[in-house]
Biopython code that builds the backbone (N, CA, C, O; Angstrom):
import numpy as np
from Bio.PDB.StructureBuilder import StructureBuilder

atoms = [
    (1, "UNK", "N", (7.854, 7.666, -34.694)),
    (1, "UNK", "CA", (7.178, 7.167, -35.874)),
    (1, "UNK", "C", (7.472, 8.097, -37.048)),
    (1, "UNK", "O", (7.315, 9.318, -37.016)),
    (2, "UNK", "N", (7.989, 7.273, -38.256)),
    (2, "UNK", "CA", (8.240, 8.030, -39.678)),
    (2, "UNK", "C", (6.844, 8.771, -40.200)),
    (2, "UNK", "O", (5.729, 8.254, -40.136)),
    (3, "UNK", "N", (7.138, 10.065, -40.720)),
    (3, "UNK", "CA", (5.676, 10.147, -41.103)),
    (3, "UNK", "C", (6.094, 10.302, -42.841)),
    (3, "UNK", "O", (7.069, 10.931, -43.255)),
    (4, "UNK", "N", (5.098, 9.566, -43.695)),
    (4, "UNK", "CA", (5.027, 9.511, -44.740)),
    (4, "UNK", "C", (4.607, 10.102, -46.016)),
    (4, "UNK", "O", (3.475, 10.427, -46.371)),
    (5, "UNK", "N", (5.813, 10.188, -46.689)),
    (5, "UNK", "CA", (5.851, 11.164, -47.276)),
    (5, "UNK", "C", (4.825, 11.428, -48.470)),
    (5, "UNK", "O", (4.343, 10.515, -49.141)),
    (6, "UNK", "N", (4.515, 12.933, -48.679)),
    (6, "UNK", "CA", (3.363, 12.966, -49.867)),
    (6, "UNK", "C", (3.568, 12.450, -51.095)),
    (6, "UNK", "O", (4.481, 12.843, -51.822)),
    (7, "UNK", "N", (2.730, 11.525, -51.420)),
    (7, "UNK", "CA", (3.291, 11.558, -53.343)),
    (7, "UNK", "C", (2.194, 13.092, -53.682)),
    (7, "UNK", "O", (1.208, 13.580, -53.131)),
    (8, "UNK", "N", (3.172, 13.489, -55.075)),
    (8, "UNK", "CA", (2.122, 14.231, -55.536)),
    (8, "UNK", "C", (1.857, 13.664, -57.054)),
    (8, "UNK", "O", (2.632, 12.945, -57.684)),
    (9, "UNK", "N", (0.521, 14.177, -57.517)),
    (9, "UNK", "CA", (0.405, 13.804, -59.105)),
    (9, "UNK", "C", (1.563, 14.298, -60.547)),
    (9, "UNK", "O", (2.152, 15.375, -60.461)),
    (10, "UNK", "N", (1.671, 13.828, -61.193)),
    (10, "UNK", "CA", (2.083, 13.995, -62.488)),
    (10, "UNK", "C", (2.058, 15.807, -62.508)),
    (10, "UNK", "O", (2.901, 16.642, -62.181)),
    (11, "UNK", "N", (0.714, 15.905, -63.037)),
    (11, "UNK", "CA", (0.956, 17.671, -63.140)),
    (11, "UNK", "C", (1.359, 18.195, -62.481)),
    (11, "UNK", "O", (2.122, 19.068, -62.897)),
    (12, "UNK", "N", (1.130, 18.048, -60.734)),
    (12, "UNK", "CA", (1.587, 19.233, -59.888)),
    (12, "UNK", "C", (3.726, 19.225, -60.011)),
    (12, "UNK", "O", (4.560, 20.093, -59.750)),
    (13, "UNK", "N", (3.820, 18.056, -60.433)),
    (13, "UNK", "CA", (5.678, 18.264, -60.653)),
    (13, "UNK", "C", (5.875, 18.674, -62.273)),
    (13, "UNK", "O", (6.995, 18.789, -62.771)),
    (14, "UNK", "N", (4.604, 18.882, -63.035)),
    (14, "UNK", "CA", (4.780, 19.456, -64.615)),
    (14, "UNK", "C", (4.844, 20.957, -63.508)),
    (14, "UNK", "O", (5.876, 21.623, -63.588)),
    (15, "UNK", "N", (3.909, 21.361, -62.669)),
    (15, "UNK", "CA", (3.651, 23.007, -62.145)),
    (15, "UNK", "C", (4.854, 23.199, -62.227)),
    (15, "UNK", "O", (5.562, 23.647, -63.128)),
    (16, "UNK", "N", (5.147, 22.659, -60.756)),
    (16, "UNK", "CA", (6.605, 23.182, -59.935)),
    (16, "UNK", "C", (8.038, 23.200, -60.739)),
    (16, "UNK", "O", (8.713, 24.229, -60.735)),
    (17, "UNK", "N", (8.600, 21.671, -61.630)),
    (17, "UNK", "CA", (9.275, 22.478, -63.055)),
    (17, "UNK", "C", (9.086, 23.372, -63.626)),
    (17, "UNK", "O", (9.993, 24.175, -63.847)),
    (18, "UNK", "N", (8.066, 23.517, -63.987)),
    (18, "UNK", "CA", (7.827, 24.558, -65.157)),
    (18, "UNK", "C", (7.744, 25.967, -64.748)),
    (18, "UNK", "O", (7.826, 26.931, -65.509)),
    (19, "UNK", "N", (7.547, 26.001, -63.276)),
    (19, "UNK", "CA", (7.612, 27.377, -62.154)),
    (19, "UNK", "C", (9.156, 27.424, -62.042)),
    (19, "UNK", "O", (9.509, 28.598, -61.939)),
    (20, "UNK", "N", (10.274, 26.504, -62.025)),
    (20, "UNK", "CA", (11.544, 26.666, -61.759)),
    (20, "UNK", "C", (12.219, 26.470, -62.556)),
    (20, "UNK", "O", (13.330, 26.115, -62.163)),
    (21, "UNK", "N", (12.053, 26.549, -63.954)),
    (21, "UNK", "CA", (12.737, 26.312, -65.291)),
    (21, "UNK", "C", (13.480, 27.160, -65.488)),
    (21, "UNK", "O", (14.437, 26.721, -66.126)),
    (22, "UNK", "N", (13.612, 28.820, -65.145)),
    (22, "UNK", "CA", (14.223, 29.550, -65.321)),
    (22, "UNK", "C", (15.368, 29.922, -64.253)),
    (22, "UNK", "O", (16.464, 30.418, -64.513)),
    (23, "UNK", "N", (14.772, 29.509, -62.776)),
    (23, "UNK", "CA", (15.804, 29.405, -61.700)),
    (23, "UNK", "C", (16.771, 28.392, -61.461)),
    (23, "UNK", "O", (16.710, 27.270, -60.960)),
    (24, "UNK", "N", (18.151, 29.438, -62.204)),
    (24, "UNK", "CA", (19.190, 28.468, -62.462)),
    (24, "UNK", "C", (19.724, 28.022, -61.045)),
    (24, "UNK", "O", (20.563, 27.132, -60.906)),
    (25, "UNK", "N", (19.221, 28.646, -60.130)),
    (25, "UNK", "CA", (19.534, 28.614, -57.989)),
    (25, "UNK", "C", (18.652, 27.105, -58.260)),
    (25, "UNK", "O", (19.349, 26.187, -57.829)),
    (26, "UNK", "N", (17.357, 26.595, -58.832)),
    (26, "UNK", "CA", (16.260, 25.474, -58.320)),
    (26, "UNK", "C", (17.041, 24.166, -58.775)),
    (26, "UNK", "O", (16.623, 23.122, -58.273)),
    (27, "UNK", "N", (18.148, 24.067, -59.681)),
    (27, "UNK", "CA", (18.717, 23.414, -60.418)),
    (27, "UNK", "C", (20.147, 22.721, -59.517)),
    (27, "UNK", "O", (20.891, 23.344, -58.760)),
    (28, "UNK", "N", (20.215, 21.331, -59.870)),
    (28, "UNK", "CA", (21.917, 21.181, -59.706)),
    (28, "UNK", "C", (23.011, 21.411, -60.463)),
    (28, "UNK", "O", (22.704, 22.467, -61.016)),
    (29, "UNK", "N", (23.894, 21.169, -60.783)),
    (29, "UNK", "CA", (25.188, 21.681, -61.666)),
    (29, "UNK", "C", (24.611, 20.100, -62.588)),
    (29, "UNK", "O", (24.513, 18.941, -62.185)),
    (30, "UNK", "N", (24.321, 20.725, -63.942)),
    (30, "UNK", "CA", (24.069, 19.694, -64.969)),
    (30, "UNK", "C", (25.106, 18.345, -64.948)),
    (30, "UNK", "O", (26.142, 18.343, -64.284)),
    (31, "UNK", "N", (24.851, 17.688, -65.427)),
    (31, "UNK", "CA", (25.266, 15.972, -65.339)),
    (31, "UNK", "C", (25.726, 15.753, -66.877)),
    (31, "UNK", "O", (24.761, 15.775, -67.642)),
    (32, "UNK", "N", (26.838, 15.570, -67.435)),
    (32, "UNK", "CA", (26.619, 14.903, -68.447)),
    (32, "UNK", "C", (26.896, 13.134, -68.581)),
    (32, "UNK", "O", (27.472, 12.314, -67.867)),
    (33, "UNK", "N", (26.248, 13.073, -69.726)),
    (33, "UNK", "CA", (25.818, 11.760, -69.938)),
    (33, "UNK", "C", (26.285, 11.132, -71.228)),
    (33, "UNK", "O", (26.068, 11.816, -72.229)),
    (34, "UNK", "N", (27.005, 9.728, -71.447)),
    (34, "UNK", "CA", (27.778, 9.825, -72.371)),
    (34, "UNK", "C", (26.572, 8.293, -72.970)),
    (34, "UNK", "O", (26.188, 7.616, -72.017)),
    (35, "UNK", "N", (26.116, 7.881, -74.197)),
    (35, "UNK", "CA", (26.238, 6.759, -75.135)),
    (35, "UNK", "C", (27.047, 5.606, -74.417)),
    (35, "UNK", "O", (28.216, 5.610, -74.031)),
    (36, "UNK", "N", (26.351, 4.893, -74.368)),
    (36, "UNK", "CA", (27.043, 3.635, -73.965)),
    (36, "UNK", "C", (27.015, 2.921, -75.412)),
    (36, "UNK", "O", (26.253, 3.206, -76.335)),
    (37, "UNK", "N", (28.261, 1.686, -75.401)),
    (37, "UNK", "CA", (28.146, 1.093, -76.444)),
    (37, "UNK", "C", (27.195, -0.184, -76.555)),
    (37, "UNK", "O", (27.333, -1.020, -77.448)),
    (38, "UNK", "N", (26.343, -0.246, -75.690)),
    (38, "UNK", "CA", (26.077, -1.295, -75.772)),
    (38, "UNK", "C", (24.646, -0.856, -76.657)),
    (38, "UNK", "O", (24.418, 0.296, -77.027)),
    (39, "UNK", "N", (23.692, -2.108, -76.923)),
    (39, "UNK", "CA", (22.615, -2.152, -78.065)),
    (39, "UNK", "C", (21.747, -3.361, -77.640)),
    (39, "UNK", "O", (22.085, -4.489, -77.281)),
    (40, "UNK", "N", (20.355, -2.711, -77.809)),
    (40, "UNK", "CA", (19.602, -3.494, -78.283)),
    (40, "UNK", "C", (18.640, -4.415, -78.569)),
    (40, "UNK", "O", (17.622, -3.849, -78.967)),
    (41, "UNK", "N", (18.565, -5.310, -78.540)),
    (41, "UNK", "CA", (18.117, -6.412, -79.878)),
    (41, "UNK", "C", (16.441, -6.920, -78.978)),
    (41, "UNK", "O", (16.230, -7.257, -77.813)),
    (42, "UNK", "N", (15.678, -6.788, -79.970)),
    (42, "UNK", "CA", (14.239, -7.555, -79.498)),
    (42, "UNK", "C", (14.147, -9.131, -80.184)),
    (42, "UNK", "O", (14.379, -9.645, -81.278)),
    (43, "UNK", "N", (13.743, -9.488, -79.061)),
    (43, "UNK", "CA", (13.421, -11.319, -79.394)),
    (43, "UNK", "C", (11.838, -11.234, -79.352)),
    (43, "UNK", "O", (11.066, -10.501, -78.734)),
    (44, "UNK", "N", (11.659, -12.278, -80.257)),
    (44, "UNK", "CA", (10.157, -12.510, -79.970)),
    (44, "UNK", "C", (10.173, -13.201, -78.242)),
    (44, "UNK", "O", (11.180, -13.503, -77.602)),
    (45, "UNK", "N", (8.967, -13.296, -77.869)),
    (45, "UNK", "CA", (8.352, -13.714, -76.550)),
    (45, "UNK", "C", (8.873, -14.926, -76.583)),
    (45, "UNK", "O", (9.650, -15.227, -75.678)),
    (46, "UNK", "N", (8.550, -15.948, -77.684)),
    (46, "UNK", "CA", (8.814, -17.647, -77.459)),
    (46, "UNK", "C", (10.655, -17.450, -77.190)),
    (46, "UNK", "O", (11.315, -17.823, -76.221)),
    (47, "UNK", "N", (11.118, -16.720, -78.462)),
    (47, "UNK", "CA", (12.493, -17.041, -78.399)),
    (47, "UNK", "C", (13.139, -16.531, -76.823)),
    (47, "UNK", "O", (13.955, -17.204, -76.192)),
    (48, "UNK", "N", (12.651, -15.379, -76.424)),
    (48, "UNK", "CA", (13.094, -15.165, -75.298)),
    (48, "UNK", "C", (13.306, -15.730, -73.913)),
    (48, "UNK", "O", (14.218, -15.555, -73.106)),
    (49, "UNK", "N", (12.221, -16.445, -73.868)),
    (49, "UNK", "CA", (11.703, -17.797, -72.568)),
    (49, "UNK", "C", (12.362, -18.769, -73.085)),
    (49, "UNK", "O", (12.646, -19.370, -72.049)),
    (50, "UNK", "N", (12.819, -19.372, -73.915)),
    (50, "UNK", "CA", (13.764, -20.134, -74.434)),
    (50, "UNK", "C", (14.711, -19.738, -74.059)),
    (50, "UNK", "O", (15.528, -20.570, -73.665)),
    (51, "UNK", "N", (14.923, -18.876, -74.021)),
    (51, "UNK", "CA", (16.627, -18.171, -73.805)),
    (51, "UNK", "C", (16.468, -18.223, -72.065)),
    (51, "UNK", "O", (17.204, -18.870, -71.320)),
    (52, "UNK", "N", (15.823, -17.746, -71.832)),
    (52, "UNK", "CA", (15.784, -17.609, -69.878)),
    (52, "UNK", "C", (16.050, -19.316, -69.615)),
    (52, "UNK", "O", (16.978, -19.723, -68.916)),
    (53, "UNK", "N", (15.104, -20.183, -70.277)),
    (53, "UNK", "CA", (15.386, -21.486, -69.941)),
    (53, "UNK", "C", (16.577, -21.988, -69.813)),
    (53, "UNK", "O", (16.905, -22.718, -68.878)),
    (54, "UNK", "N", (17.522, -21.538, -70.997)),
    (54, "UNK", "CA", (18.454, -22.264, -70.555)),
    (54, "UNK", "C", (19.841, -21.491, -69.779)),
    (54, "UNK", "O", (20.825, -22.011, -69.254)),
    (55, "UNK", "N", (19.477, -20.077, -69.945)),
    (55, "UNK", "CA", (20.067, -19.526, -69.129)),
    (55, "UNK", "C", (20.326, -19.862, -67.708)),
    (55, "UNK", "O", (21.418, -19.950, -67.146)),
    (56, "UNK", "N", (18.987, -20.057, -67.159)),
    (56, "UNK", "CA", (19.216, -20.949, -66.134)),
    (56, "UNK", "C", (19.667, -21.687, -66.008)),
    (56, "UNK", "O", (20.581, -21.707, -65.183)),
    (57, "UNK", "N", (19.171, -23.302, -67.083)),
    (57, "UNK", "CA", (19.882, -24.599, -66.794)),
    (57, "UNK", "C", (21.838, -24.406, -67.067)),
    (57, "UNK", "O", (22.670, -25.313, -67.081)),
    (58, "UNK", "N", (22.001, -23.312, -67.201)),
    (58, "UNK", "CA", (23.582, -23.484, -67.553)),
    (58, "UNK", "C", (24.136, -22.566, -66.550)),
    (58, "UNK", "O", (25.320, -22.232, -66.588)),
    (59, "UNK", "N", (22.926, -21.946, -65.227)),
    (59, "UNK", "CA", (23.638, -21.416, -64.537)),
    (59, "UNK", "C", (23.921, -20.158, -64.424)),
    (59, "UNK", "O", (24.317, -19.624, -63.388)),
    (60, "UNK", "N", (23.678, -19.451, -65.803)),
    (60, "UNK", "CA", (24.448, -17.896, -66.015)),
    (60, "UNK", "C", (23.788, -17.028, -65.435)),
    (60, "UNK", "O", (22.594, -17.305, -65.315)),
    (61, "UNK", "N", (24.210, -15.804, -64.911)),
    (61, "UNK", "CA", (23.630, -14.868, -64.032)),
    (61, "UNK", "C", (22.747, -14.002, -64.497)),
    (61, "UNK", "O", (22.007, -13.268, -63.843)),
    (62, "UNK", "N", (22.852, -14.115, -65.741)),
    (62, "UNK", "CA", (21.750, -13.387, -66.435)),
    (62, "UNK", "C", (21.814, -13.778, -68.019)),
    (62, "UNK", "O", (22.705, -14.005, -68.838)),
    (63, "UNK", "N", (20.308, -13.732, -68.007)),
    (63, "UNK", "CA", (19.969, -14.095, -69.635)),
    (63, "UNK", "C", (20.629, -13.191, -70.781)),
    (63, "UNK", "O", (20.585, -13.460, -71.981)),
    (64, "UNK", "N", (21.258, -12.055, -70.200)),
    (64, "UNK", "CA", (22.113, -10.914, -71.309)),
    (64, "UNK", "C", (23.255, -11.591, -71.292)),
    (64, "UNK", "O", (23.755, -11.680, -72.413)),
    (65, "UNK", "N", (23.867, -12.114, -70.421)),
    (65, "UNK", "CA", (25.069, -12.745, -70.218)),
    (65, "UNK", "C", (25.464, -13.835, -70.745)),
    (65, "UNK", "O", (26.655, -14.042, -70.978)),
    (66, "UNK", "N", (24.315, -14.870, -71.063)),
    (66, "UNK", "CA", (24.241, -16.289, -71.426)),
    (66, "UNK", "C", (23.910, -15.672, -73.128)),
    (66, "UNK", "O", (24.650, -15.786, -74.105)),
    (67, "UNK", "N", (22.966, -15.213, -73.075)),
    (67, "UNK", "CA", (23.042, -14.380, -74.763)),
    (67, "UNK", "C", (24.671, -14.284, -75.566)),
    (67, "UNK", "O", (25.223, -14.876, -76.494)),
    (68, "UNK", "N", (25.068, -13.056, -74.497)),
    (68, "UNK", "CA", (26.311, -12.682, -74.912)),
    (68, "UNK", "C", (27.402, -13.617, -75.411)),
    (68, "UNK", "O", (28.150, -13.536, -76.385)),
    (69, "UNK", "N", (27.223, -14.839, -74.128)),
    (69, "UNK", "CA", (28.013, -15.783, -74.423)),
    (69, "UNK", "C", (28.155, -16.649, -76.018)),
    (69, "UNK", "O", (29.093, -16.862, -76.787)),
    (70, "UNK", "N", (26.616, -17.002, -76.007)),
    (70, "UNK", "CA", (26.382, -17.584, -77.602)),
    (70, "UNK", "C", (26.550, -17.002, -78.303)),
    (70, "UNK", "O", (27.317, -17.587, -79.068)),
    (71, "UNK", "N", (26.286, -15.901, -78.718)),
    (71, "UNK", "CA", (26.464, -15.049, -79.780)),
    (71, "UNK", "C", (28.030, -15.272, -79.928)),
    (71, "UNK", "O", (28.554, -16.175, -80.580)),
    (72, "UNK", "N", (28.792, -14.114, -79.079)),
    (72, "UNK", "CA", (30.118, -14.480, -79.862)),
    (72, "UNK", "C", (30.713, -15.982, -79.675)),
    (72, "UNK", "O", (31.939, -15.872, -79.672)),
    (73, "UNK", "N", (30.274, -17.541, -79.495)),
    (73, "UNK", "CA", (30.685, -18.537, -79.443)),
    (73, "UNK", "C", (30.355, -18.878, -80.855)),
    (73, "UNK", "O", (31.073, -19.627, -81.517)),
    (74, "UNK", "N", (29.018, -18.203, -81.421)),
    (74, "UNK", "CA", (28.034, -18.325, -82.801)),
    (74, "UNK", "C", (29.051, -17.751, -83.829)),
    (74, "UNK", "O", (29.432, -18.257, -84.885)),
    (75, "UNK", "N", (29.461, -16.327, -83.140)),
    (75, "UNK", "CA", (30.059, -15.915, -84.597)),
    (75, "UNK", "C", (31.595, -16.050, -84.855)),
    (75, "UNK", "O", (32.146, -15.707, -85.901)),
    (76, "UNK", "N", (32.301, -16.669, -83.615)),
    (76, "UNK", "CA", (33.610, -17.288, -83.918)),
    (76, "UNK", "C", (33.395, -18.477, -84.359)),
    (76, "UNK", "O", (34.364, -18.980, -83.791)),
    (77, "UNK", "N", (32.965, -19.268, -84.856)),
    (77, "UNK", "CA", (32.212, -20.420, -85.359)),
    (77, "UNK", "C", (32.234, -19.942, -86.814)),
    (77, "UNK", "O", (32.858, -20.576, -87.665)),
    (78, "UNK", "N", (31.379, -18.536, -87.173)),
    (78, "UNK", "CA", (31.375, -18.496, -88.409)),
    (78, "UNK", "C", (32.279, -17.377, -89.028)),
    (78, "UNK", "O", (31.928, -16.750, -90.028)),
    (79, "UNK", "N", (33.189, -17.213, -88.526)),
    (79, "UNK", "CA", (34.395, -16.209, -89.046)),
    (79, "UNK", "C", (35.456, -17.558, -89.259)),
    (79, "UNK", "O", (36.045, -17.649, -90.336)),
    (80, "UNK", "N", (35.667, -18.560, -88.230)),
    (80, "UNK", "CA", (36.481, -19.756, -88.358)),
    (80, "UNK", "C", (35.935, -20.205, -90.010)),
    (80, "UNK", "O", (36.675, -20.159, -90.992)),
    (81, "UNK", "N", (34.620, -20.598, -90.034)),
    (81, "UNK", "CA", (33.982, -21.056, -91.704)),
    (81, "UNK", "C", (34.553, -20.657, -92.418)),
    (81, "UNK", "O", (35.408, -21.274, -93.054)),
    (82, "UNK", "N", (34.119, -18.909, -92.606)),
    (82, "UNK", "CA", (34.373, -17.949, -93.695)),
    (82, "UNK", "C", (35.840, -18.126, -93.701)),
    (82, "UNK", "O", (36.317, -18.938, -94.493)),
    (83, "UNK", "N", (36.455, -17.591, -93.067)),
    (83, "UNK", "CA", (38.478, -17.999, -93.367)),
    (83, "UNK", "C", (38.442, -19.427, -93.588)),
    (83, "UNK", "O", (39.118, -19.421, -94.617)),
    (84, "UNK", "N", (38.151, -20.710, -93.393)),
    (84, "UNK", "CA", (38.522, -21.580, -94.395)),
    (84, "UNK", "C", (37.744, -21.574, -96.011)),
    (84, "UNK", "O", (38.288, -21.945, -97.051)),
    (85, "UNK", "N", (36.820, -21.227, -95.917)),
    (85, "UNK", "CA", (35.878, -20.984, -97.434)),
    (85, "UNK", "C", (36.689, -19.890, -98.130)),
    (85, "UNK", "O", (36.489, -19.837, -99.344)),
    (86, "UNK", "N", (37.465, -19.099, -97.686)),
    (86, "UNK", "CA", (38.199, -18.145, -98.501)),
    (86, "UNK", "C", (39.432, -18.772, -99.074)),
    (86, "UNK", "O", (39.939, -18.715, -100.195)),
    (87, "UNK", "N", (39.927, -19.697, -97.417)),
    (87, "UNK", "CA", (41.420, -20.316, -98.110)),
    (87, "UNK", "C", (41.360, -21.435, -99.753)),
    (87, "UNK", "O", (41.968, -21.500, -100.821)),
    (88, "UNK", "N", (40.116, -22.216, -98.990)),
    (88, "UNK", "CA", (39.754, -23.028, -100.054)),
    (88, "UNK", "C", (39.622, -22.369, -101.496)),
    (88, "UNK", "O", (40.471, -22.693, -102.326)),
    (89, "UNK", "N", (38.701, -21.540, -101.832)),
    (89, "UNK", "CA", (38.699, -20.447, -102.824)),
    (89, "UNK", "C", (39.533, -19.991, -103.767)),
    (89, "UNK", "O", (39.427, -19.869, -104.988)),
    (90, "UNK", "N", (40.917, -19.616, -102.506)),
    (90, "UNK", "CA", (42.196, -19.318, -102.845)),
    (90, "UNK", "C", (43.203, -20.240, -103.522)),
    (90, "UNK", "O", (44.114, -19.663, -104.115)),
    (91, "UNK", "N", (43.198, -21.665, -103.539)),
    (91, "UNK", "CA", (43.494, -22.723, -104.006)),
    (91, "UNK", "C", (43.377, -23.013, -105.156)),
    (91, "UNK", "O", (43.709, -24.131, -105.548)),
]
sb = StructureBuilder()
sb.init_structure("model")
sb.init_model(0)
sb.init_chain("A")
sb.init_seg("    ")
for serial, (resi, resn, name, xyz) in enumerate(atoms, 1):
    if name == "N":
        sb.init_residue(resn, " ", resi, " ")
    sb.init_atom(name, np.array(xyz, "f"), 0.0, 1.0, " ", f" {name:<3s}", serial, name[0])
structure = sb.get_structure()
């Protein structure tokens, strides 16, 4: 039989850090960590469940994914606009 392990509280792991902050032996070899490019964006609540909705009905594996999809389907849509509104312009 597994025997189960202690949780301890919040402070007693503020103690024991703060007892081994200086023992560079209590430590692993630091990690670095790089910025990802990605970002972002808050939806209101309604718009968001909207978005899960049809995320689903279209299948996609995730509502970031089905997002992703519209968006740039949205803004090649309006870069296509803007380059004819410029050509026109140009005329």
């Amino acid at each position: 039989m597994r025997k189960r392990a202690r949780t301890i509280s919040e402070e007693e792991v503020d103690r024991i850090v703060t007892a081994q902050a200086n023992d560079d032996s209590a430590w692993e070899k630091s990690v670095r960590v790089r910025k990802s490019n990605s970002s972002a964006v808050s939806l209101p609540a309604e718009l968001a469940s909207r978005a899960a909705f049809f995320a689903r009905l279209h299948r996609e594996t995730s509502v970031q994914e089905w997002l992703k999809r519209i968006i740039e389907e949205r803004i090649n849509i309006e870069e296509a606009v803007f380059a004819e509104s410029k050509r026109d312009l140009a005329r």
